[in-house]
C-alpha positions as CSV (number, residue, x, y, z in Angstrom):
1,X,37.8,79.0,200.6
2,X,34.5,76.8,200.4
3,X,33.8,74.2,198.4
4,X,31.5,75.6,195.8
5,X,34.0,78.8,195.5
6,X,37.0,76.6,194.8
7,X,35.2,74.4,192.2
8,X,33.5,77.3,190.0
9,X,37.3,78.9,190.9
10,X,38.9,75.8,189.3
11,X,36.6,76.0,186.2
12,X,36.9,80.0,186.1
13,X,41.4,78.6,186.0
14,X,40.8,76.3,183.1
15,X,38.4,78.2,181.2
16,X,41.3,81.0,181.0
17,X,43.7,78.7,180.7
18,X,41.9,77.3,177.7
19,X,41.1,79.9,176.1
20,X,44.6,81.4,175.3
21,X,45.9,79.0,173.4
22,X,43.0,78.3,171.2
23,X,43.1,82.2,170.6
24,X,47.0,81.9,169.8
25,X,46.9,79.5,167.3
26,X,44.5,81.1,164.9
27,X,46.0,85.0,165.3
28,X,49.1,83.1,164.7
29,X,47.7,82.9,160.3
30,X,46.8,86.8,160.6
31,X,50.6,87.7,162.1
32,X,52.0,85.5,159.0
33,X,52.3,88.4,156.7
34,X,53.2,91.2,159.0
35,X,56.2,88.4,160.4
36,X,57.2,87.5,157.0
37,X,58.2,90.6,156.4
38,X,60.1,91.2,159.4
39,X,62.3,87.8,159.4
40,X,62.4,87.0,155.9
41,X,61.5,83.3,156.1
42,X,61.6,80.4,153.4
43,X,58.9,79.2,152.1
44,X,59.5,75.9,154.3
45,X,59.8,78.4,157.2
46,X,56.7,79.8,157.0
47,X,55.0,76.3,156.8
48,X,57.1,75.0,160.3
49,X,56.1,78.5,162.5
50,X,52.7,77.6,161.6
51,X,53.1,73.6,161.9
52,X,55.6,73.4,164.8
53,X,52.9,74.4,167.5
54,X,51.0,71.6,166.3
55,X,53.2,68.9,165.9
56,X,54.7,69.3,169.9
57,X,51.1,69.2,170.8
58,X,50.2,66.4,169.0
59,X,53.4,64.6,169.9
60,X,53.2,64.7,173.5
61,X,49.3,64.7,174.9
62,X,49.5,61.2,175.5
63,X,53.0,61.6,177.7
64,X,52.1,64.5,180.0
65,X,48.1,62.9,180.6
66,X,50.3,60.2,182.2
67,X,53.0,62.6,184.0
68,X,49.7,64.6,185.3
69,X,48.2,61.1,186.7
70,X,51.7,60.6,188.1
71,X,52.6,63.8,189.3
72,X,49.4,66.1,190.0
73,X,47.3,67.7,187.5
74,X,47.7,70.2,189.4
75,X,51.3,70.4,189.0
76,X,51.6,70.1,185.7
77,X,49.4,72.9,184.5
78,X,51.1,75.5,186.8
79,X,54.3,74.3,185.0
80,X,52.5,74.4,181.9
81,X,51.2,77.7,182.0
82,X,54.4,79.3,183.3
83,X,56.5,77.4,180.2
84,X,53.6,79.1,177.6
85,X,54.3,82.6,179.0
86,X,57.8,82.3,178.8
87,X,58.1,80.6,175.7
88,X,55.1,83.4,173.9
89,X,57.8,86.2,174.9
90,X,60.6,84.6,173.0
91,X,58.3,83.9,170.3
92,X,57.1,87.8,170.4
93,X,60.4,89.0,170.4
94,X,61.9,86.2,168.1
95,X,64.8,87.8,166.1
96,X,65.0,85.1,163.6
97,X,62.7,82.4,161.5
98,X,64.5,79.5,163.7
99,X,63.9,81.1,166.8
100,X,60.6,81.9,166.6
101,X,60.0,77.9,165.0
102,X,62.1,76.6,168.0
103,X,59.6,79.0,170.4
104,X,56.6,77.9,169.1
105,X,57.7,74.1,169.3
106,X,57.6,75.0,172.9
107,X,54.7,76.9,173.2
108,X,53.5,73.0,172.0
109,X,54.9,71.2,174.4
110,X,52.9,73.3,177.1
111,X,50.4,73.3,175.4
112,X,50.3,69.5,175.7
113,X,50.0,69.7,179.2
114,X,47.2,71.9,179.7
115,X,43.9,70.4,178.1
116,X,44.3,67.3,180.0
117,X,45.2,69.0,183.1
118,X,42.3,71.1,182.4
119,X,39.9,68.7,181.9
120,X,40.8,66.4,184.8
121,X,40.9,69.2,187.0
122,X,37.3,70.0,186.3
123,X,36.4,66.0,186.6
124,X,37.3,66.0,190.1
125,X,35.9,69.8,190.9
126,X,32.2,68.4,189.7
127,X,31.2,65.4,190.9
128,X,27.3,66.2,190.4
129,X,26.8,64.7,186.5
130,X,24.7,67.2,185.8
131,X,27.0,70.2,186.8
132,X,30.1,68.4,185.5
133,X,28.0,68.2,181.7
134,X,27.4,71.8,182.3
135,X,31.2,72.9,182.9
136,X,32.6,70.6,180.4
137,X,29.9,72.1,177.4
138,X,31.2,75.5,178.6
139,X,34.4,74.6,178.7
140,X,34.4,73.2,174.7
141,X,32.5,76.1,173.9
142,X,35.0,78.7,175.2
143,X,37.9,76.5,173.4
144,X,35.4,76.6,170.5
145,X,34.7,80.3,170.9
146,X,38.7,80.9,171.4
147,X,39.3,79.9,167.8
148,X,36.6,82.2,166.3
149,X,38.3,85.3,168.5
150,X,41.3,84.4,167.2
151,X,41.4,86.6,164.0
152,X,39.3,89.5,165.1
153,X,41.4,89.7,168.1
154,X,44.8,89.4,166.2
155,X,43.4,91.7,163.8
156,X,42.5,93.9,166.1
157,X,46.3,93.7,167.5
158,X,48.1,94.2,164.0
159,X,46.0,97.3,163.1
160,X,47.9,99.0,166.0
161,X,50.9,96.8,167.3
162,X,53.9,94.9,165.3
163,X,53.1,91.0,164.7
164,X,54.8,90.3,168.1
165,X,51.8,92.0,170.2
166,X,49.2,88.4,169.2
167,X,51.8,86.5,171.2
168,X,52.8,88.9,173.9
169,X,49.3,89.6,175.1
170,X,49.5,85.5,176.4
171,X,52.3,86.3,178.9
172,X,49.5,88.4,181.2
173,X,46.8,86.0,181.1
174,X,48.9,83.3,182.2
175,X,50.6,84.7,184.3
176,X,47.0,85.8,186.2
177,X,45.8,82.0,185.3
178,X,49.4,81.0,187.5
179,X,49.1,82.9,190.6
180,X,45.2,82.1,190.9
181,X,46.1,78.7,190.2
182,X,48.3,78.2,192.6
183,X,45.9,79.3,195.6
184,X,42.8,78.0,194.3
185,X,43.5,74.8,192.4
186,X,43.4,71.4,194.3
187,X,45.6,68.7,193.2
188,X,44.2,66.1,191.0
189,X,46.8,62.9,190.6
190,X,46.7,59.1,190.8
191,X,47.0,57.7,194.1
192,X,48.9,54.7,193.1
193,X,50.8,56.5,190.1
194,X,53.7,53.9,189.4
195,X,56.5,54.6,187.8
196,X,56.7,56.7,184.1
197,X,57.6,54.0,181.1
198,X,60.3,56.2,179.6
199,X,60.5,53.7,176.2
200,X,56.7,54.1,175.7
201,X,57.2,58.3,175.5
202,X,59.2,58.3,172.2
203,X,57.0,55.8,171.0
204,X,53.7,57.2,171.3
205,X,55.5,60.3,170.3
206,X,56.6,59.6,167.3
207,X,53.2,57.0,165.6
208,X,51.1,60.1,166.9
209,X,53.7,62.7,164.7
210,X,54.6,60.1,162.0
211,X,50.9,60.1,161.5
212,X,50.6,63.8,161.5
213,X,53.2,64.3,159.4
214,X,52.3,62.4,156.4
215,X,48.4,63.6,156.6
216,X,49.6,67.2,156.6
217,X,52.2,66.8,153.9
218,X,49.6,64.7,151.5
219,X,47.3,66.8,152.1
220,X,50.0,70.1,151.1
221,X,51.8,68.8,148.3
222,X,49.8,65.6,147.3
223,X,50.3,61.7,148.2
224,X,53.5,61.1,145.4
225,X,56.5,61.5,147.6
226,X,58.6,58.8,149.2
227,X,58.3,60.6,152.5
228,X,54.8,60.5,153.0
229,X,54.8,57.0,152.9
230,X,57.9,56.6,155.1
231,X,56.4,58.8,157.9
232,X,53.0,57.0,157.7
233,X,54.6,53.5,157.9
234,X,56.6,54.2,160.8
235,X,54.2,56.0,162.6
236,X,51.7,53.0,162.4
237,X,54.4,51.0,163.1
238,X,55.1,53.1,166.1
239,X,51.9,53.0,167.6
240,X,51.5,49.0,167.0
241,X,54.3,49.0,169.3
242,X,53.2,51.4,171.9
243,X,49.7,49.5,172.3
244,X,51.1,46.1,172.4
245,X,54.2,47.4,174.9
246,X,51.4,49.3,177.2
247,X,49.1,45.6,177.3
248,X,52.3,44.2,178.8
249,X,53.0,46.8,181.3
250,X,52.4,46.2,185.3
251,X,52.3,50.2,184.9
252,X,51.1,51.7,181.7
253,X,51.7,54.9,180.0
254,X,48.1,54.8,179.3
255,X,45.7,51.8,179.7
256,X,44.7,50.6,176.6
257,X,42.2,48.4,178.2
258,X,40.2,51.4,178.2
259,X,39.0,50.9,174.9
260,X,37.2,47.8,176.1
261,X,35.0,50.7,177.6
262,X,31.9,50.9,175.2
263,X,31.3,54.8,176.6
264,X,34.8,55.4,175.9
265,X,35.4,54.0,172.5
266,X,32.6,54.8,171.2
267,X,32.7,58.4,172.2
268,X,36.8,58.9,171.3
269,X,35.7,57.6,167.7
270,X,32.7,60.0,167.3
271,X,35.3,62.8,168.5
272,X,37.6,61.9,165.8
273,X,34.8,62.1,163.1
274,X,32.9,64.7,164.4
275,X,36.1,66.6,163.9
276,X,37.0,65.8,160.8
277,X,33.6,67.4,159.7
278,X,33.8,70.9,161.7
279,X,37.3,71.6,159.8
280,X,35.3,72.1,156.8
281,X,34.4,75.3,158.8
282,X,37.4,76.3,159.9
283,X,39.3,75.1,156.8
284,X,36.6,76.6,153.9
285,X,35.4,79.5,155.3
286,X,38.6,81.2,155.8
287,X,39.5,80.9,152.1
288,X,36.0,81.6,151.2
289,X,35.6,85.0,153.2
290,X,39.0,86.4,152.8
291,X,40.0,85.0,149.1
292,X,36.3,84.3,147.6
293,X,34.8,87.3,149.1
294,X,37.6,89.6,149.6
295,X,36.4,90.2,153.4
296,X,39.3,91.8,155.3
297,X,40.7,89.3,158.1
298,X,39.0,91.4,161.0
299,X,35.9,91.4,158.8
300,X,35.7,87.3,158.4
301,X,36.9,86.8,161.9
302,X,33.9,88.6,162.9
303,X,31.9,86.8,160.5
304,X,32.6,83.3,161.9
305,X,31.6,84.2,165.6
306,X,28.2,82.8,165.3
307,X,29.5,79.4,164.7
308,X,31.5,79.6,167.7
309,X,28.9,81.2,169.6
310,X,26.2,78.2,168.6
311,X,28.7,75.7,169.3
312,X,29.1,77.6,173.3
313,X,24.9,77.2,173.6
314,X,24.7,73.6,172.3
315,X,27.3,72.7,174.6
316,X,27.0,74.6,177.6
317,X,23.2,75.3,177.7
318,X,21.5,72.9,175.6
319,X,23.3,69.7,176.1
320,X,22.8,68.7,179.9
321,X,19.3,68.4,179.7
322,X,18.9,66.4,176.4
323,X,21.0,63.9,177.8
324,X,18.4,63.9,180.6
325,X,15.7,64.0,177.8
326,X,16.8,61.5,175.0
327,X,20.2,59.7,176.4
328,X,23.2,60.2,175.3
329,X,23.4,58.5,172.2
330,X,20.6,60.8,170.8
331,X,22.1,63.8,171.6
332,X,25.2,62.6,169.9
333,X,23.3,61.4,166.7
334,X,21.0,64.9,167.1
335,X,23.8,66.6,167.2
336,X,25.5,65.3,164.2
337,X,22.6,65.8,162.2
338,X,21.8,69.3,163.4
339,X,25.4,70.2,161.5
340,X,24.9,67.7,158.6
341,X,21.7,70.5,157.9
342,X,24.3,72.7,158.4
343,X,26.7,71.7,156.2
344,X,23.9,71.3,153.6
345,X,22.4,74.7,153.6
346,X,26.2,76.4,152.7
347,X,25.7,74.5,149.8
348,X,23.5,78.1,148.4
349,X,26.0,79.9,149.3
350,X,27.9,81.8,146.3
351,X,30.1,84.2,145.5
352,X,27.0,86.8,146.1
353,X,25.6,85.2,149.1
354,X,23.4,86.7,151.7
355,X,24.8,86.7,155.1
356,X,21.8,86.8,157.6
357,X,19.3,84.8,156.0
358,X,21.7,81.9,154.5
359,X,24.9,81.7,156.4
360,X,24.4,82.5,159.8
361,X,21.5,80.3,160.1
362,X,23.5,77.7,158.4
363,X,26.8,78.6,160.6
364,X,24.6,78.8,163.8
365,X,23.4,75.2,163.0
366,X,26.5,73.6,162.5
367,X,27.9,75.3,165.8
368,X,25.0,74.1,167.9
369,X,25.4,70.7,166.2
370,X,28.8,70.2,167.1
371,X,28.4,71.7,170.4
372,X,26.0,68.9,171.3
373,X,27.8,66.1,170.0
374,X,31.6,66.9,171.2
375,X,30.4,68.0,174.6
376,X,28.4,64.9,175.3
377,X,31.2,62.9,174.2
378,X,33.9,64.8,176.0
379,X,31.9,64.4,179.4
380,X,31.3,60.7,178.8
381,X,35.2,60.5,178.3
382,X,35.7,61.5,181.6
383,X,32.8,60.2,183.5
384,X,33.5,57.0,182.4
385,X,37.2,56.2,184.0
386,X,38.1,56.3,187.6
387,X,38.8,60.2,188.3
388,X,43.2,58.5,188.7
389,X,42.9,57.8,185.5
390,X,41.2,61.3,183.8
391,X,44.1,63.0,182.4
392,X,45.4,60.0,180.5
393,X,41.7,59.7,179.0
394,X,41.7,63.2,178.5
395,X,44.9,63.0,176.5
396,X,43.5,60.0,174.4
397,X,40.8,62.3,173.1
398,X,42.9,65.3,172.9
399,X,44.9,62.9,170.3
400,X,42.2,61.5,168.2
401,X,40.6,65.1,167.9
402,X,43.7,66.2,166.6
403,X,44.0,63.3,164.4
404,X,40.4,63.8,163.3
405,X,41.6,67.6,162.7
406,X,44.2,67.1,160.8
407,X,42.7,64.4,158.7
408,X,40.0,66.4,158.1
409,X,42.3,69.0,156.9
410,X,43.5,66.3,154.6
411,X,40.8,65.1,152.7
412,X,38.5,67.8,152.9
413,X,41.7,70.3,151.0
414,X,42.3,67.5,148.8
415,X,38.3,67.0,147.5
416,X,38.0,71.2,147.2
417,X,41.7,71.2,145.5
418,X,40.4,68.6,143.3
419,X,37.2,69.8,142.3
420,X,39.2,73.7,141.6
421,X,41.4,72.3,139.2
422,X,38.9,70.3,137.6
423,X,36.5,72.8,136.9
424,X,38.5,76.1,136.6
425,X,37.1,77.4,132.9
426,X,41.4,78.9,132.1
427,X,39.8,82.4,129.9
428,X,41.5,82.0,126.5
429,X,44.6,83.9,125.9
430,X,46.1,83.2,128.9
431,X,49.5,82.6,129.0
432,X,50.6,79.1,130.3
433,X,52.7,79.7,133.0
434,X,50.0,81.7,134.3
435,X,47.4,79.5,133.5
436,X,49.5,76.5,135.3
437,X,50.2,79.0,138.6
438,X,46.2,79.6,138.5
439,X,45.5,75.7,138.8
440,X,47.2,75.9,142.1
441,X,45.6,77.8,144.2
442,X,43.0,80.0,144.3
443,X,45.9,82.6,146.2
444,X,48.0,82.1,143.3
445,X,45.3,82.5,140.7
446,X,44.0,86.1,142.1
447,X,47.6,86.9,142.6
448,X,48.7,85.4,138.8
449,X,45.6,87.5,137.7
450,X,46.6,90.5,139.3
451,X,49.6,90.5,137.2
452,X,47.6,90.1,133.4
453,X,46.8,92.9,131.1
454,X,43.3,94.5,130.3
455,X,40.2,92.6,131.4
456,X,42.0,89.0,131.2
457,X,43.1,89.2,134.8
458,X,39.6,90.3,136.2
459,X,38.6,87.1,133.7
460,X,40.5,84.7,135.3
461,X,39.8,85.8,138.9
462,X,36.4,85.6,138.6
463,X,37.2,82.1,137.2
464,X,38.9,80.9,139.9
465,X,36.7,82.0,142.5
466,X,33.8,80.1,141.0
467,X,35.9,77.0,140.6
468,X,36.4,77.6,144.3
469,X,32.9,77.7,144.6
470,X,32.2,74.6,143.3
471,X,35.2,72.4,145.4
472,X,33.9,74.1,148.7
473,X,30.1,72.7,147.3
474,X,32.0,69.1,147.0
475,X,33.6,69.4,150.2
476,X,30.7,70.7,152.4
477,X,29.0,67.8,150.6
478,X,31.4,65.2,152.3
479,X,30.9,66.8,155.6
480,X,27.7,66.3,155.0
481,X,28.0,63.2,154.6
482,X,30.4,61.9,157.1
483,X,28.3,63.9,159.6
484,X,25.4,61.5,159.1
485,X,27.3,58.5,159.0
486,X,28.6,59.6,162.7
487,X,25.0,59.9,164.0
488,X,24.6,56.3,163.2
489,X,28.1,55.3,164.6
490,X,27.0,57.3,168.2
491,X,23.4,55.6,167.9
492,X,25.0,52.3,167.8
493,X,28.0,52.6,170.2
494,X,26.9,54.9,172.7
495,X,23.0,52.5,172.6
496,X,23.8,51.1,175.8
497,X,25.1,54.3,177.7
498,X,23.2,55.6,180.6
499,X,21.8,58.9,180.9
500,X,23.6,59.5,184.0
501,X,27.2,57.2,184.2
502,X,27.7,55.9,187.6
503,X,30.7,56.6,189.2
504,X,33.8,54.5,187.8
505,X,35.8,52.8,190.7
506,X,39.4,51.6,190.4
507,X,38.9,48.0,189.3
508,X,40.6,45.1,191.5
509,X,42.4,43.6,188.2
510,X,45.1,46.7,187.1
511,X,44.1,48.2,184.5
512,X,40.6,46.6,183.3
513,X,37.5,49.0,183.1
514,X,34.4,47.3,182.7
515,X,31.5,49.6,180.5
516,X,28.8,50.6,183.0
């Protein structure tokens, strides 16, 4: 095979390989019902299936961006992909709530070893700057696009299959990504690899979940409980330890140095933020189709496609030859504030909005937007550290996006939360267990107004969804907001970065990478 048909092979590898798990994980919310019904779960069940995936993942991206350094990249995702086939059968076939929590804990941990393998993979395929821009904007657009097929795909699924069918349809597609991989993938490792730290994998394993943890749970059931607290504290206390045990290592987990990097600081903290903001998207709009609306779940997953699609041009088409254009640094801050206008046009949007003159140009804007911005920052991630050393960046950015993402998920619930029980106008004559359940939730109000007599209950629901109304407003105006803010963080850490980043070398003192 020549060169040029192995590298566009390699990216064709790791855009499928990409693309199934992204697609997974947001069927997985359409299967919940169909599942439930089947297996009977708790309450706390239902929240670890959904959580488990997330928490593996999260857990162990720092760990196996090191064991692909060390071992191959190539290596690992083979492995990886073959684990996430096995493990989606079990979960499609799962005969029990703890099963199917166990199987998706390990359809995390491969999980974990595929986006850094990916992304590595493709950093030593295209060494051209401008090509490698290209495929790592298409590559974040497909992952982008993934999560937007997610429900009209699973939807698709459960209007002719049982709930199994959104996690069995992974086990072909890997198992095609598996046997192309292993004839057309070249291995991608670390020359030098040294040995693997074993104390530093619990550690950055458990500050990455400890963090986790607690934002989730605050952000579910509210900051008053002892836990929260207990899991932040020893999560941060966690991760002290990690950094300061990986500056005293001959042979690092990850090199923390790194971060002396200005390219690679500055974009892993514009990640992080930028993806805090684009939650609001997949957080809001969600509720606000399905609950505010009353779309079907096929009907919204169609509806969010433009988003995903904008995000797919920004970064795939649009972004390669800004940075040529404007630098960097612009495109990040353009692309920030292309979505901040985003954000800020949803906030017409009501319970009788119209689609194609209001939301999708608003949608469309905030995808394009974020395509920019994550796809210049991913590529400067990787074309700032010696190719050795890609999956471990890789994995730092894999972390702080989920950190921004869950985060995200935190603040931005709590604000619209807030803001709902604030503002819902209770109809008088409710009763006050009702009334209370309605505060909740805007599920439990239409399903606490469902259950009143007469016109009260139609009262009440319309109630609660303009209270809705109003928190998605404040949220969307935080987005907003933050988004803004990030344009000036990218404008004044990424000032100094080139247009085109000369290719980082292996420096003579371990683990020290000077900025370019």
């Amino acid at each position: 095979m020549n060169t040029s048909a192995r590298k566009w092979g390699t990216f064709a590898i790791c855009l499928l390989v990409a693309l199934v798990p992204n697609i997974d994980l947001t069927a997985l919310n359409q299967a919940v019902p169909h599942l439930s019904a089947d297996l009977h779960p708790s309450s706390t069940q239902i929240l670890w299936i959904a959580d488990a995936y997330g928490f593996a993942l999260a857990g162990l991206l720092i760990t196996m961006g090191g064991i692909g350094d060390r071992i191959g990249h190539k290596r690992l995702l083979l492995m990886g992909t073959a684990l996430f086939a096995a493990a989606s059968a079990v979960t499609a076939y799962a005969p029990s709530a703890e099963l199917l929590i166990a199987a998706r804990a390990v359809l995390g941990v491969a999980g974990a070893t595929l986006m850094p393998s990916c992304l590595s993979l493709i950093r030593r395929a295209f060494t051209d700057g401008k090509e490698r821009t290209m495929a790592v904007g298409a590559f974040s657009g497909v992952a982008g696009l993934a999560v937007g097929l997610g429900p009209v795909i699973g939807g698709a699924l459960l209007d002719h299959f049982w709930w199994g069918s959104v996690f069995l349809i992974n086990v072909p597609i890997m198992a095609v990504a598996l046997v192309a991989g292993a004839f057309v993938l070249v291995e991608s490792r670390n020359p030098v690899p040294g040995r693997l730290d074993l104390a530093s994998v619990p550690l950055s394993a458990v500050g990455v979940l400890g963090l986790v943890y607690a934002i989730k749970e605050a952000a579910a059931h509210g900051p008053g409980h002892a836990q929260i607290y207990v899991s932040a504290v020893a999560g941060a206390v966690a991760l002290a330890a990690f950094f300061v045990r990986q500056t005293r290592l001959e042979e690092p987990l990850i090199d923390v140095r790194l971060f002396r990097n200005a390219a690679f600081s500055g974009s892993i903290g514009t990640n992080m933020f930028a993806m805090f903001t684009l939650v609001a998207q997949s957080l809001i709009f969600s509720l606000y189709f399905q609950l505010a609306l009353g779309w079907s779940p096929l009907k919204a997953g169609l509806a969010g496609l433009p988003g995903a699609a904008g995000a797919m041009v920004g970064g795939a088409v649009l972004a390669p030859p800004l940075i040529s254009a404007l630098g960097r640094a612009r495109v990040v801050a353009a692309g920030m504030l292309i979505s901040a206008t985003g954000f800020s046009i949803y906030l017409t949007i009501g319970l009788h909005p119209s689609y194609w003159t209001v939301m999708l140009p608003s949608m469309v804007l905030a995808g394009i937007g974020m395509g920019l911005a994550m796809t210049v920052t991913a590529d400067t991630v990787l074309a700032s550290v010696p190719k050795a050393r890609s999956g471990a960046a890789s994995a730092i950015s894999e972390t702080a996006t989920e950190l921004g993402g869950a985060l995200g998920m935190a603040v931005l619930g709590s604000v619209l939360n807030a803001v709902y029980r604030n503002v819902l106008d209770v109809p008088a004559g409710t009763p006050a267990p009702a009334a209370s359940a309605a505060r909740d939730s805007l599920g439990a109000a239409l399903q606490t107004a469902a259950r009143l007599p007469g016109t009260l209950g139609g009262q009440l629901a319309d109630a609660a969804r303009n209270a809705f109304v109003d928190g998605m407003h404040a949220a969307l105006v935080c987005s907003a907001g933050l988004a803004a803010l990030v344009a000036v963080f990218a404008l004044v850490t990424l000032r100094n970065v080139p247009k085109v980043i000369p290719e980082a070398q292996e420096p003579e003192e371990p683990g020290l990478v000077t900025a370019p």
